[in-house]
mmCIF entry with sequence, helices, sheets and N, C-alpha, C, O atoms, coordinates in Angstrom:
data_MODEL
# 
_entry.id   MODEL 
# 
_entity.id                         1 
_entity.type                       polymer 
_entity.pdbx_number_of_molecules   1 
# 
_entity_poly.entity_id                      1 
_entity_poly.type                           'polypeptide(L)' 
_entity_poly.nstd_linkage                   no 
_entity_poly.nstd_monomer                   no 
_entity_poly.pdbx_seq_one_letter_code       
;(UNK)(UNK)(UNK)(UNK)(UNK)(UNK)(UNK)(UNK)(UNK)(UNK)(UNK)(UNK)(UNK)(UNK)(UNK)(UNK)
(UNK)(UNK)(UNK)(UNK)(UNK)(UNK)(UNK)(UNK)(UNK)(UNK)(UNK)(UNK)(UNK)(UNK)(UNK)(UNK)
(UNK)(UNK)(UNK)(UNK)(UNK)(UNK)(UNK)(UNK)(UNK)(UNK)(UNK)(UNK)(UNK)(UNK)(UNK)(UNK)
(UNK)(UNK)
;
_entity_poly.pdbx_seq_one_letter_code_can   XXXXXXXXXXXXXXXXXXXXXXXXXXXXXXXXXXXXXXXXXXXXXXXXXX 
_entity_poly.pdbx_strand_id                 A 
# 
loop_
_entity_poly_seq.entity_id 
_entity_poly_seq.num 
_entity_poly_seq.mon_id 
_entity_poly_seq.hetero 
1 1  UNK n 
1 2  UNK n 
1 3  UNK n 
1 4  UNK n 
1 5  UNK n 
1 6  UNK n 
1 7  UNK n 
1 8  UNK n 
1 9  UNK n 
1 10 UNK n 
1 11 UNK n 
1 12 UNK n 
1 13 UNK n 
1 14 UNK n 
1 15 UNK n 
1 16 UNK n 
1 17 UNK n 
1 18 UNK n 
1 19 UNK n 
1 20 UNK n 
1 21 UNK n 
1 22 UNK n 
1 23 UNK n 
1 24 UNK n 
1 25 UNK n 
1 26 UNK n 
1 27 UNK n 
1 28 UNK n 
1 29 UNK n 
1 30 UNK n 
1 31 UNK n 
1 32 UNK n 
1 33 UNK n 
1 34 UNK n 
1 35 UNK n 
1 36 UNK n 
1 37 UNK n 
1 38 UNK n 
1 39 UNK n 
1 40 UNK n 
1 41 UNK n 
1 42 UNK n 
1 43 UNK n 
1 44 UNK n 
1 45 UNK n 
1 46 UNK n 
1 47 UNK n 
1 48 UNK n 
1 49 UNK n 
1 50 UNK n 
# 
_struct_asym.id          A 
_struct_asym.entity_id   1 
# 
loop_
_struct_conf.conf_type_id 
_struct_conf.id 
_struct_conf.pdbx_PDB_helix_id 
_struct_conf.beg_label_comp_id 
_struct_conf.beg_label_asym_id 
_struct_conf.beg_label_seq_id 
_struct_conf.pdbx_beg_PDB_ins_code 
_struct_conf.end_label_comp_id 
_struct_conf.end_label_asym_id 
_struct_conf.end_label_seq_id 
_struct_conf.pdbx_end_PDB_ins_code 
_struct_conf.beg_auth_comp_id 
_struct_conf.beg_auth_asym_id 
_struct_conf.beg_auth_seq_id 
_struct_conf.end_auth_comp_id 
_struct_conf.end_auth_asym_id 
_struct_conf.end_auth_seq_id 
_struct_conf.pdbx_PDB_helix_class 
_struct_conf.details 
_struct_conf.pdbx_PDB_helix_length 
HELX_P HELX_P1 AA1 UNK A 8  ? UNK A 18 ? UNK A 8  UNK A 18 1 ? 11 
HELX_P HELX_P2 AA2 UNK A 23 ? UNK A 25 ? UNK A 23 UNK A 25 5 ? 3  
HELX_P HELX_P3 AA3 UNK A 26 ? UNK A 42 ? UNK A 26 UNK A 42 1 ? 17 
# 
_struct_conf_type.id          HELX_P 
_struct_conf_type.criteria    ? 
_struct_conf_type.reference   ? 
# 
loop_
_atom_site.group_PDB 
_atom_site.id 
_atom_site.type_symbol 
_atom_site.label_atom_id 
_atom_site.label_alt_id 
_atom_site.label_comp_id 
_atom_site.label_asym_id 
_atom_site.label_entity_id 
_atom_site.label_seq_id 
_atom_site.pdbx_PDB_ins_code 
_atom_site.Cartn_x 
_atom_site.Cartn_y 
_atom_site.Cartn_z 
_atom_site.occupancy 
_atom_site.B_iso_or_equiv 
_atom_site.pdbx_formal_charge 
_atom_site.auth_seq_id 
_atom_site.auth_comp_id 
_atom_site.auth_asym_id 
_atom_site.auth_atom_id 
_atom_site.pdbx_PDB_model_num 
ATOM 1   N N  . UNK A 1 1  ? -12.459 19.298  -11.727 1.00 0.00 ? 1  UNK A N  1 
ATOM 2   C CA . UNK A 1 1  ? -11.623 18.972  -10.597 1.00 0.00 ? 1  UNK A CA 1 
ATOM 3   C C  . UNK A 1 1  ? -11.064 17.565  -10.791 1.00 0.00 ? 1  UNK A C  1 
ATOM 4   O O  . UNK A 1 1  ? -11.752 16.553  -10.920 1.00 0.00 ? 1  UNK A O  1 
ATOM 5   N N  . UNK A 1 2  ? -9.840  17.621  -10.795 1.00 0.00 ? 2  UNK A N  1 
ATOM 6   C CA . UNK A 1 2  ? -8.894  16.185  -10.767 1.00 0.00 ? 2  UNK A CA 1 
ATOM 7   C C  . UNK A 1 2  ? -8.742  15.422  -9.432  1.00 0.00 ? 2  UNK A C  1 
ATOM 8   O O  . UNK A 1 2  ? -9.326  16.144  -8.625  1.00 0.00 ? 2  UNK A O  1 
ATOM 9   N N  . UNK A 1 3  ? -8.296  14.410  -8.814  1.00 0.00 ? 3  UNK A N  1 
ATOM 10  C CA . UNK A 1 3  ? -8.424  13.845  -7.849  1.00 0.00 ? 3  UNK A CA 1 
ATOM 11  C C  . UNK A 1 3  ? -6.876  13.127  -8.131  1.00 0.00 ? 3  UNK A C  1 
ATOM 12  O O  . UNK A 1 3  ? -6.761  12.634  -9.253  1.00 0.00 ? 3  UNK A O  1 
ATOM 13  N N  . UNK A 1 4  ? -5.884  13.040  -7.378  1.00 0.00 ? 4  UNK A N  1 
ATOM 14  C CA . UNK A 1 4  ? -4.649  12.528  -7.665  1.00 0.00 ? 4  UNK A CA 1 
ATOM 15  C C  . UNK A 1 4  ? -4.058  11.466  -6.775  1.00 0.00 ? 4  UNK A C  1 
ATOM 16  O O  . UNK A 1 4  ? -3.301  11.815  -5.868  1.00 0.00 ? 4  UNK A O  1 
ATOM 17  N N  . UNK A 1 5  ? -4.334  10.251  -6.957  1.00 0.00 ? 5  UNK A N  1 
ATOM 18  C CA . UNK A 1 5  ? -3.983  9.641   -5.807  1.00 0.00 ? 5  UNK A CA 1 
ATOM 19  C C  . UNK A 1 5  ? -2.711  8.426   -5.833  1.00 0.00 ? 5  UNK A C  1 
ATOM 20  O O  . UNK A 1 5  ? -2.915  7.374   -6.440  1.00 0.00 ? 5  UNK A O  1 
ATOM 21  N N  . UNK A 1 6  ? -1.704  8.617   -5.290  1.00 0.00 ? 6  UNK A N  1 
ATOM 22  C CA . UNK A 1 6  ? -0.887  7.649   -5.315  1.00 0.00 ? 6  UNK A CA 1 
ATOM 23  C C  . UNK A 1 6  ? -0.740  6.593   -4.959  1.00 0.00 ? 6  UNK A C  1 
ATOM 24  O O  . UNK A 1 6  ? -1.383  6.473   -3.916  1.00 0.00 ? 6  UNK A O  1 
ATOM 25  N N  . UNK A 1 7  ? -0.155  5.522   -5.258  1.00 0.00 ? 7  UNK A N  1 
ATOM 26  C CA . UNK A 1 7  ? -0.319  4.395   -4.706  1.00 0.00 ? 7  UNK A CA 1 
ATOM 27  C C  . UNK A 1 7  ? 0.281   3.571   -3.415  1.00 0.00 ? 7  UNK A C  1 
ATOM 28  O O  . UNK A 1 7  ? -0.099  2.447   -3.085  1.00 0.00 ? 7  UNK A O  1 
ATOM 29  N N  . UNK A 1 8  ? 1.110   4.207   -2.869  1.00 0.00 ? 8  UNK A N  1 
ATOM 30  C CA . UNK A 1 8  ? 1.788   3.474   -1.654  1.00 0.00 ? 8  UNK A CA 1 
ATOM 31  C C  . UNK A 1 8  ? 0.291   4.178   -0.448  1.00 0.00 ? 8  UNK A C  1 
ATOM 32  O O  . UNK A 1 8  ? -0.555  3.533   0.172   1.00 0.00 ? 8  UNK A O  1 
ATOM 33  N N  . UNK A 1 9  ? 0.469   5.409   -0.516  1.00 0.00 ? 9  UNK A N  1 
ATOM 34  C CA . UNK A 1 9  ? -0.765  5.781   0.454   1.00 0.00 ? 9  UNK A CA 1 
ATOM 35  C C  . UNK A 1 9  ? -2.181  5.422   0.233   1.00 0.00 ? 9  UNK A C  1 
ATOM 36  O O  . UNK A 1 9  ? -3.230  5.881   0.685   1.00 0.00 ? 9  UNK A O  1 
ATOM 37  N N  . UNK A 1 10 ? -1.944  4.588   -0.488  1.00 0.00 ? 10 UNK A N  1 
ATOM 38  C CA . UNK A 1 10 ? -3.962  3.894   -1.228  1.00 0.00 ? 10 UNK A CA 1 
ATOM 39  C C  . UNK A 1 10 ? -3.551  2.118   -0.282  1.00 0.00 ? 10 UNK A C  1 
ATOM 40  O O  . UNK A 1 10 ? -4.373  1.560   0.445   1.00 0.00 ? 10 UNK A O  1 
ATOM 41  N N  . UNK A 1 11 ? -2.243  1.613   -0.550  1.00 0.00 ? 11 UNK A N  1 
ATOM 42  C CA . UNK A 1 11 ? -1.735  0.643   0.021   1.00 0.00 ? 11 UNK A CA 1 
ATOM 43  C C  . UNK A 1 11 ? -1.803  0.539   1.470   1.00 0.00 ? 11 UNK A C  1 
ATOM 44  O O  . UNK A 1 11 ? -2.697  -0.160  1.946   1.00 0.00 ? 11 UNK A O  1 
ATOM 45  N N  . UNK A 1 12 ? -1.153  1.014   2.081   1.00 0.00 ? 12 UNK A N  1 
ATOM 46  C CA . UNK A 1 12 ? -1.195  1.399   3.422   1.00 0.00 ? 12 UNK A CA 1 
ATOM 47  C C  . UNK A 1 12 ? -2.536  1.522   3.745   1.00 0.00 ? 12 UNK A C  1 
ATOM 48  O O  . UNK A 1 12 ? -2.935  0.588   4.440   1.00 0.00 ? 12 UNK A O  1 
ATOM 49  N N  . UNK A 1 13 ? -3.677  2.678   3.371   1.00 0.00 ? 13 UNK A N  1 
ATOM 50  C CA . UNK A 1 13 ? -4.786  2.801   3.903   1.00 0.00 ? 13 UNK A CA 1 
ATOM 51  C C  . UNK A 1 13 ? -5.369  1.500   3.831   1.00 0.00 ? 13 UNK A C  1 
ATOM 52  O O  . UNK A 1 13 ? -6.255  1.295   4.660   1.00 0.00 ? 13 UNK A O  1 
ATOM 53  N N  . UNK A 1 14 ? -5.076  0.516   3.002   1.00 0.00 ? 14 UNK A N  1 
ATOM 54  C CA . UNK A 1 14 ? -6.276  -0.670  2.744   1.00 0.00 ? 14 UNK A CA 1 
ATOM 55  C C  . UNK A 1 14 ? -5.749  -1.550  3.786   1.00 0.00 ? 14 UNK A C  1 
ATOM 56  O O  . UNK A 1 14 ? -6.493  -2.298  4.420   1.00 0.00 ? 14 UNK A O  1 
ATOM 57  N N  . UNK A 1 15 ? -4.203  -1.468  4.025   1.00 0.00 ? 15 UNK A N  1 
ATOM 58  C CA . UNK A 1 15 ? -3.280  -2.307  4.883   1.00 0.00 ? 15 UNK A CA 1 
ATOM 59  C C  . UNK A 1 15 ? -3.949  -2.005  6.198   1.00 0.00 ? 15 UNK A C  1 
ATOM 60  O O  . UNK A 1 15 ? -4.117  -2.943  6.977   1.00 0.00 ? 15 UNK A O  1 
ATOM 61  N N  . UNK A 1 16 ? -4.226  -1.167  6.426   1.00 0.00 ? 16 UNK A N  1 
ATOM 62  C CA . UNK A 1 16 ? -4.536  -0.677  8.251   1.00 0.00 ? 16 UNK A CA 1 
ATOM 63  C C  . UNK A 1 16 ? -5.711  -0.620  8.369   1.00 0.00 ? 16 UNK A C  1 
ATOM 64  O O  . UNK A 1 16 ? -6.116  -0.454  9.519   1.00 0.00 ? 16 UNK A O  1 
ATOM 65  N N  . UNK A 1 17 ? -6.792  -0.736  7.200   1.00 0.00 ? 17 UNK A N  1 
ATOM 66  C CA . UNK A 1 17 ? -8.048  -0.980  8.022   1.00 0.00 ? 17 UNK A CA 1 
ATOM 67  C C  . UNK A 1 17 ? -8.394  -2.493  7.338   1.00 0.00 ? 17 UNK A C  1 
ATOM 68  O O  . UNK A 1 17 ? -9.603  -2.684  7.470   1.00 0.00 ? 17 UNK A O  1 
ATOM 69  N N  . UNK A 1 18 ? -7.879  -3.388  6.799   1.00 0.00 ? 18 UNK A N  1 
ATOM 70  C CA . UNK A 1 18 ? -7.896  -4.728  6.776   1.00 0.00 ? 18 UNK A CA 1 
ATOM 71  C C  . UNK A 1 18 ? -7.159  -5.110  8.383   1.00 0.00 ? 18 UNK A C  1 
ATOM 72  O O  . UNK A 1 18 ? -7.808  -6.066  8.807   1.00 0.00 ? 18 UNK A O  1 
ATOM 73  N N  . UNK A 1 19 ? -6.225  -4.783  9.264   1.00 0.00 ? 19 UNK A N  1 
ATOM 74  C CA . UNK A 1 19 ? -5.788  -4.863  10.195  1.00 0.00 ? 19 UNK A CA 1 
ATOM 75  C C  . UNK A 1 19 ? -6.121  -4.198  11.145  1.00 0.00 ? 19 UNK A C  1 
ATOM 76  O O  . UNK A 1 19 ? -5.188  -4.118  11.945  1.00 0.00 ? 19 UNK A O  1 
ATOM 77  N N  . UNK A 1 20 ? -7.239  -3.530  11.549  1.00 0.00 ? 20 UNK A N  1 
ATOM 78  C CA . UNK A 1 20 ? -8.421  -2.879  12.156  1.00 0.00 ? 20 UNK A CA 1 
ATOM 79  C C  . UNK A 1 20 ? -9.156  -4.184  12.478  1.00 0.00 ? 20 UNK A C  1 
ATOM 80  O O  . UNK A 1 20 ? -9.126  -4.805  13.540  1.00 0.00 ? 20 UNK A O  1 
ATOM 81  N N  . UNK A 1 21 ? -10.061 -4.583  10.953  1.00 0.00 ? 21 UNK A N  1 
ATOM 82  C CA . UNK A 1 21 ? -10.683 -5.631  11.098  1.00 0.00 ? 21 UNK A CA 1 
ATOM 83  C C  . UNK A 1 21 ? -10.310 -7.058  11.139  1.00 0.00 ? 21 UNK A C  1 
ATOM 84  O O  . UNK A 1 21 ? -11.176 -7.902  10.909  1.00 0.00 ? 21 UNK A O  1 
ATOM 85  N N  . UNK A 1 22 ? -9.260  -7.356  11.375  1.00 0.00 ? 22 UNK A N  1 
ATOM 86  C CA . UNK A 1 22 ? -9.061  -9.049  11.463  1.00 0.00 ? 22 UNK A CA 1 
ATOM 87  C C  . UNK A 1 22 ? -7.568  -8.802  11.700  1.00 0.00 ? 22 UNK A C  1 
ATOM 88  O O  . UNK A 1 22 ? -6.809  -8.978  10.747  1.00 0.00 ? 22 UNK A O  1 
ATOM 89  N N  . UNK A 1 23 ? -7.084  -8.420  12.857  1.00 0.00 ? 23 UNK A N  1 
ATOM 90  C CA . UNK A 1 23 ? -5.767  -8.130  13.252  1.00 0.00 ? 23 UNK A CA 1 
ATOM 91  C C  . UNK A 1 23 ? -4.997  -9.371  13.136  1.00 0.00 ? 23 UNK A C  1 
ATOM 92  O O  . UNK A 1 23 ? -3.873  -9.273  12.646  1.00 0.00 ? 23 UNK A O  1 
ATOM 93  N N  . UNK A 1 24 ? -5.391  -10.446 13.482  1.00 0.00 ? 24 UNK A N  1 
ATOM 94  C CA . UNK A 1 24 ? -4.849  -11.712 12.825  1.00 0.00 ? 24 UNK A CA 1 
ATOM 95  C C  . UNK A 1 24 ? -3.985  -11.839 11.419  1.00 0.00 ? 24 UNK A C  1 
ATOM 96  O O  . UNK A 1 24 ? -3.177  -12.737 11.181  1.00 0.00 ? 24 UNK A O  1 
ATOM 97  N N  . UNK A 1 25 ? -4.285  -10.888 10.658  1.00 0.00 ? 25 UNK A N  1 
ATOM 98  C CA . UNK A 1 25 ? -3.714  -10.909 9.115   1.00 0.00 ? 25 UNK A CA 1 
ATOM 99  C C  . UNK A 1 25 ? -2.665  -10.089 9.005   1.00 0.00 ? 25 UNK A C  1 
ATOM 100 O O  . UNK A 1 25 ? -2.113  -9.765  7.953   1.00 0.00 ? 25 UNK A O  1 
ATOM 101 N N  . UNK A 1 26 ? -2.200  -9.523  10.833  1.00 0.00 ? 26 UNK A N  1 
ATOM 102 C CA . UNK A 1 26 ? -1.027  -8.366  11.014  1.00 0.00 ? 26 UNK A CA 1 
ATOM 103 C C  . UNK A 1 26 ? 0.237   -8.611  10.136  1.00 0.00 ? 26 UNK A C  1 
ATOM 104 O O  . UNK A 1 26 ? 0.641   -7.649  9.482   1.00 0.00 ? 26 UNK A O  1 
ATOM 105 N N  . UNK A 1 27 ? 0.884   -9.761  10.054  1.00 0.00 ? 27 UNK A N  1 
ATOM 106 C CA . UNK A 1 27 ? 2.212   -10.339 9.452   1.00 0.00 ? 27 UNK A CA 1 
ATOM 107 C C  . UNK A 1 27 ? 1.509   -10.561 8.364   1.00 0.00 ? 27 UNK A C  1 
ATOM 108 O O  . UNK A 1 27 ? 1.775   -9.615  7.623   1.00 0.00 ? 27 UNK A O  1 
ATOM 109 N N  . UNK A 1 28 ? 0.805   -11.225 7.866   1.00 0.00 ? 28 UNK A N  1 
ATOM 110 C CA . UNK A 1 28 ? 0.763   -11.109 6.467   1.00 0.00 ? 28 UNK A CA 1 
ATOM 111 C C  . UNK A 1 28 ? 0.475   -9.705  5.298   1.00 0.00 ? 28 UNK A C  1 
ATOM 112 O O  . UNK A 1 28 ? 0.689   -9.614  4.089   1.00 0.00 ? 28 UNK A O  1 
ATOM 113 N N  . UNK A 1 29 ? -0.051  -8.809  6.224   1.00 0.00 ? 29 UNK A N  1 
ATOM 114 C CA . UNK A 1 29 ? -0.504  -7.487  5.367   1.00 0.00 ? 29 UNK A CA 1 
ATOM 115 C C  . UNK A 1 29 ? 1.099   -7.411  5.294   1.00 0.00 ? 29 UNK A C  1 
ATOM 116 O O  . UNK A 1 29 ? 1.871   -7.788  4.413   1.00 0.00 ? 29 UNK A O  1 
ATOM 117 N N  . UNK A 1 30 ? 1.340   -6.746  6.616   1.00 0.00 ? 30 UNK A N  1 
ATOM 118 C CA . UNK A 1 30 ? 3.229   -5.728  6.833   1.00 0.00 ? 30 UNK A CA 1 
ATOM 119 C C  . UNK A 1 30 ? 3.982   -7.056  5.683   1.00 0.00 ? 30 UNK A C  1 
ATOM 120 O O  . UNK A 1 30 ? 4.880   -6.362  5.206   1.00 0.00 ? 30 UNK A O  1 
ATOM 121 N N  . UNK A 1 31 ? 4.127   -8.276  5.081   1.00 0.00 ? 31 UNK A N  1 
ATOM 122 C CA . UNK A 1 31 ? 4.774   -8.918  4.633   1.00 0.00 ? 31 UNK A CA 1 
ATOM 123 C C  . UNK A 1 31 ? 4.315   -8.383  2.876   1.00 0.00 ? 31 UNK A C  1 
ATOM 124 O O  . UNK A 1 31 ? 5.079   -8.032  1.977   1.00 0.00 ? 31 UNK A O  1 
ATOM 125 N N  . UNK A 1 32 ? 2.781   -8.500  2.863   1.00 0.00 ? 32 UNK A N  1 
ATOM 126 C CA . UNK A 1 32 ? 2.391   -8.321  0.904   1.00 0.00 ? 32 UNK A CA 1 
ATOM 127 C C  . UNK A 1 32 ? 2.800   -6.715  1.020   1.00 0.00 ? 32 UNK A C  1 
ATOM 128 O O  . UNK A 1 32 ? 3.334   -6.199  0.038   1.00 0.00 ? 32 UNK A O  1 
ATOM 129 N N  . UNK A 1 33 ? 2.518   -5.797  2.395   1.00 0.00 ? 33 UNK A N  1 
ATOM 130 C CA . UNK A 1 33 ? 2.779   -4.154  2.056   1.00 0.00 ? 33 UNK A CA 1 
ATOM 131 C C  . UNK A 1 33 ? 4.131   -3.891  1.889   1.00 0.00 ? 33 UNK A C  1 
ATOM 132 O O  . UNK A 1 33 ? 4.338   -2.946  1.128   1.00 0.00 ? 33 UNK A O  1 
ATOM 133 N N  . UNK A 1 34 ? 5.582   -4.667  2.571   1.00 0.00 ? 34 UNK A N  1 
ATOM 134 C CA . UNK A 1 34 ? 6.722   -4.556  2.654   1.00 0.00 ? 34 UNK A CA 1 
ATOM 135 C C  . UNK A 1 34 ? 6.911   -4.884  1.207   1.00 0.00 ? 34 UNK A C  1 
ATOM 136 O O  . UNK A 1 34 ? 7.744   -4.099  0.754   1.00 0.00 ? 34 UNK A O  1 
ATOM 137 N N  . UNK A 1 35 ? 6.391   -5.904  0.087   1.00 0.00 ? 35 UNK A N  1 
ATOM 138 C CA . UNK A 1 35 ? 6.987   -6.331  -0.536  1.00 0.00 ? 35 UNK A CA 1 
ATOM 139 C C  . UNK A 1 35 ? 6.668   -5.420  -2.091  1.00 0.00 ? 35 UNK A C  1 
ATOM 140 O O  . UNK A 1 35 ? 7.470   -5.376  -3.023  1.00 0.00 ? 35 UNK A O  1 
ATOM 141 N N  . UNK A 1 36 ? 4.968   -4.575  -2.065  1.00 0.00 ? 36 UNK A N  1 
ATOM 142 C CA . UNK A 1 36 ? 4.721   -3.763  -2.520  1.00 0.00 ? 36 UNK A CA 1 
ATOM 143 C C  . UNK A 1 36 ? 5.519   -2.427  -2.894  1.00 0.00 ? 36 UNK A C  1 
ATOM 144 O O  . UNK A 1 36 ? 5.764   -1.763  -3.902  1.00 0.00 ? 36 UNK A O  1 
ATOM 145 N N  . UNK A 1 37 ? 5.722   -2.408  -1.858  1.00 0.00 ? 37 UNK A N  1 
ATOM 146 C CA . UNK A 1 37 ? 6.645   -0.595  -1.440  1.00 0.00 ? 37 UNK A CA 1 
ATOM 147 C C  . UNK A 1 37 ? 7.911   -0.984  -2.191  1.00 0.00 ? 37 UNK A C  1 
ATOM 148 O O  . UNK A 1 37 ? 8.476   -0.130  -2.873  1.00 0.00 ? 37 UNK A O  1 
ATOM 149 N N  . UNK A 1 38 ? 8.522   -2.560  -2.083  1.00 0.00 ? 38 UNK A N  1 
ATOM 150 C CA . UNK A 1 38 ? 10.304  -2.477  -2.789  1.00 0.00 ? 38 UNK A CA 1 
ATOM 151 C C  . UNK A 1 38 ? 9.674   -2.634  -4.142  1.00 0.00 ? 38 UNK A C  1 
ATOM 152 O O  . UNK A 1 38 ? 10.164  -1.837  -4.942  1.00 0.00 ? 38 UNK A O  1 
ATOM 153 N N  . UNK A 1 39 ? 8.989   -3.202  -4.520  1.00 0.00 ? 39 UNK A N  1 
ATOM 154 C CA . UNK A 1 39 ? 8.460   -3.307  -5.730  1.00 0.00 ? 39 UNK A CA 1 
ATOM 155 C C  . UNK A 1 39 ? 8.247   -1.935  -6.437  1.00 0.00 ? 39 UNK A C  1 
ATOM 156 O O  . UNK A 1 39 ? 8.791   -1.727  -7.522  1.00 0.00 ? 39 UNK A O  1 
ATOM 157 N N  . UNK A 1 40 ? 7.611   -1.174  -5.953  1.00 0.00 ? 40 UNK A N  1 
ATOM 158 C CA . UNK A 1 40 ? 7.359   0.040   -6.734  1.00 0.00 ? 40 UNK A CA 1 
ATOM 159 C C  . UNK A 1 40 ? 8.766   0.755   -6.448  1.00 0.00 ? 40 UNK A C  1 
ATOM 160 O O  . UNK A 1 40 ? 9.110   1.505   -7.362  1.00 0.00 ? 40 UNK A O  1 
ATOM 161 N N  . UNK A 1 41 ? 9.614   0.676   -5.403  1.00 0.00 ? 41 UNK A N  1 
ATOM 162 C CA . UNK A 1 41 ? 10.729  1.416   -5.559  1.00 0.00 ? 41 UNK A CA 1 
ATOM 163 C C  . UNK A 1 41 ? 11.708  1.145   -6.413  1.00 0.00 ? 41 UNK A C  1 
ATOM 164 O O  . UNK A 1 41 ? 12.492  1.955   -6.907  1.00 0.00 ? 41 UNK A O  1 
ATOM 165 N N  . UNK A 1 42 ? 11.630  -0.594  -6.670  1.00 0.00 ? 42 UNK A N  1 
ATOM 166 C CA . UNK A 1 42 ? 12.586  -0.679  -7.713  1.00 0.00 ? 42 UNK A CA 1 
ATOM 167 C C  . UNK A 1 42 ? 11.889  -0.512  -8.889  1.00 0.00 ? 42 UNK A C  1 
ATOM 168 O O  . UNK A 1 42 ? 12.763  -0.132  -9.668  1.00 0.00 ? 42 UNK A O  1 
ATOM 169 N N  . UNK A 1 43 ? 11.031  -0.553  -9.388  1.00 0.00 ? 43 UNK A N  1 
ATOM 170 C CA . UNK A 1 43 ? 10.263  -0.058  -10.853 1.00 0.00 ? 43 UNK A CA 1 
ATOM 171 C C  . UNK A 1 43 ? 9.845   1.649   -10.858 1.00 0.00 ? 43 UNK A C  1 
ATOM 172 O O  . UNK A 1 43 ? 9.098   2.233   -11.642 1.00 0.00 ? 43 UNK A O  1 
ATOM 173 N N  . UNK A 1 44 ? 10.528  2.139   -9.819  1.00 0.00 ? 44 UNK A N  1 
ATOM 174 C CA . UNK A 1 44 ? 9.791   3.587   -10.485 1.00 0.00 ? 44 UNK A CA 1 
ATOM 175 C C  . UNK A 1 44 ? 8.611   3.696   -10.464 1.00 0.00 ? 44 UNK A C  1 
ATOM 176 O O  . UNK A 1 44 ? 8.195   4.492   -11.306 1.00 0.00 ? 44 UNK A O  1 
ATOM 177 N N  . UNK A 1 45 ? 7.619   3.079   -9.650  1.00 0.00 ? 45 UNK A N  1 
ATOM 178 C CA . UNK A 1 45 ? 6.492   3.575   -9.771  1.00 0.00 ? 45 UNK A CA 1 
ATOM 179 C C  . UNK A 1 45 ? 5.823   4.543   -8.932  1.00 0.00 ? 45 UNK A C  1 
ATOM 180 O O  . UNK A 1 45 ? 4.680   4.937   -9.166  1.00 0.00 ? 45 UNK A O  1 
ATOM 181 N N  . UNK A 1 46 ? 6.592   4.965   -7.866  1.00 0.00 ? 46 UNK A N  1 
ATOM 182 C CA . UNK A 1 46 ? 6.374   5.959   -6.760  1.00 0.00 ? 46 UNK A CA 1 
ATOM 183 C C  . UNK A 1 46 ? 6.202   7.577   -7.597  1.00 0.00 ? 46 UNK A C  1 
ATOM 184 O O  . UNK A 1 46 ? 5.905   8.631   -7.035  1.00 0.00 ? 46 UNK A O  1 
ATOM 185 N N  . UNK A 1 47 ? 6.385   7.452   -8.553  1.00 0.00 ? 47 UNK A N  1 
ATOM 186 C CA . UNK A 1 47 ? 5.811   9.354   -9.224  1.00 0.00 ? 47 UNK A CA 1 
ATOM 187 C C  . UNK A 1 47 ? 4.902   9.271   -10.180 1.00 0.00 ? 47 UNK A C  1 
ATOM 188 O O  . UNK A 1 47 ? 4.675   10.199  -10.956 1.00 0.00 ? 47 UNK A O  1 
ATOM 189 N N  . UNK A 1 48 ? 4.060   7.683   -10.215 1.00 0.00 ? 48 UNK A N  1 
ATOM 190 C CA . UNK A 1 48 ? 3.391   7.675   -11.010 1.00 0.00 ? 48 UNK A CA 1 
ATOM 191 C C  . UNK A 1 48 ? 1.567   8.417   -10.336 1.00 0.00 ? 48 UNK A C  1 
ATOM 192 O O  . UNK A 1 48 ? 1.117   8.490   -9.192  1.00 0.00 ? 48 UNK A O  1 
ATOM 193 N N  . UNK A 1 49 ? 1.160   8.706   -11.279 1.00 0.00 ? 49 UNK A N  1 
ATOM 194 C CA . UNK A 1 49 ? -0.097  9.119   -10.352 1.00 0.00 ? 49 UNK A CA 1 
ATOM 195 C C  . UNK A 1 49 ? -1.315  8.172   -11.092 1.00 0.00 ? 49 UNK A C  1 
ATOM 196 O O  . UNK A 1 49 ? -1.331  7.800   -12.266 1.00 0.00 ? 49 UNK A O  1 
ATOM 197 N N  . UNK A 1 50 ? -2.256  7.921   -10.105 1.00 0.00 ? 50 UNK A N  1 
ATOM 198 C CA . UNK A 1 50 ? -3.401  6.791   -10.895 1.00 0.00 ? 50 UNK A CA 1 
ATOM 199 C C  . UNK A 1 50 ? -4.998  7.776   -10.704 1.00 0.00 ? 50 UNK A C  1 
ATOM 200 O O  . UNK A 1 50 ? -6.058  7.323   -11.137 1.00 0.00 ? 50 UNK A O  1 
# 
């Protein structure tokens, strides 16, 4: 059995429960997650699987 997991939805999950626990870090997660997501969109990395 393989396990296939991509990376914007591995991002996000770590984004929202780091902001669960210390909601204080709200603008800075949405700022490193905003900048993640253009990053992989401009490199093509959104069909990569890890």
């Amino acid at each position: 059995m393989t396990i296939h997991v991509s990376l914007a939805p591995l991002v996000s999950l770590i984004a929202g429960i780091l902001i669960l626990v210390m909601p204080r870090l709200l603008n800075f997660i949405v700022a490193i997650y905003l900048i993640v997501i253009g990053l992989i969109g401009l490199f093509g990395m959104g069909n990569a699987h890890f």
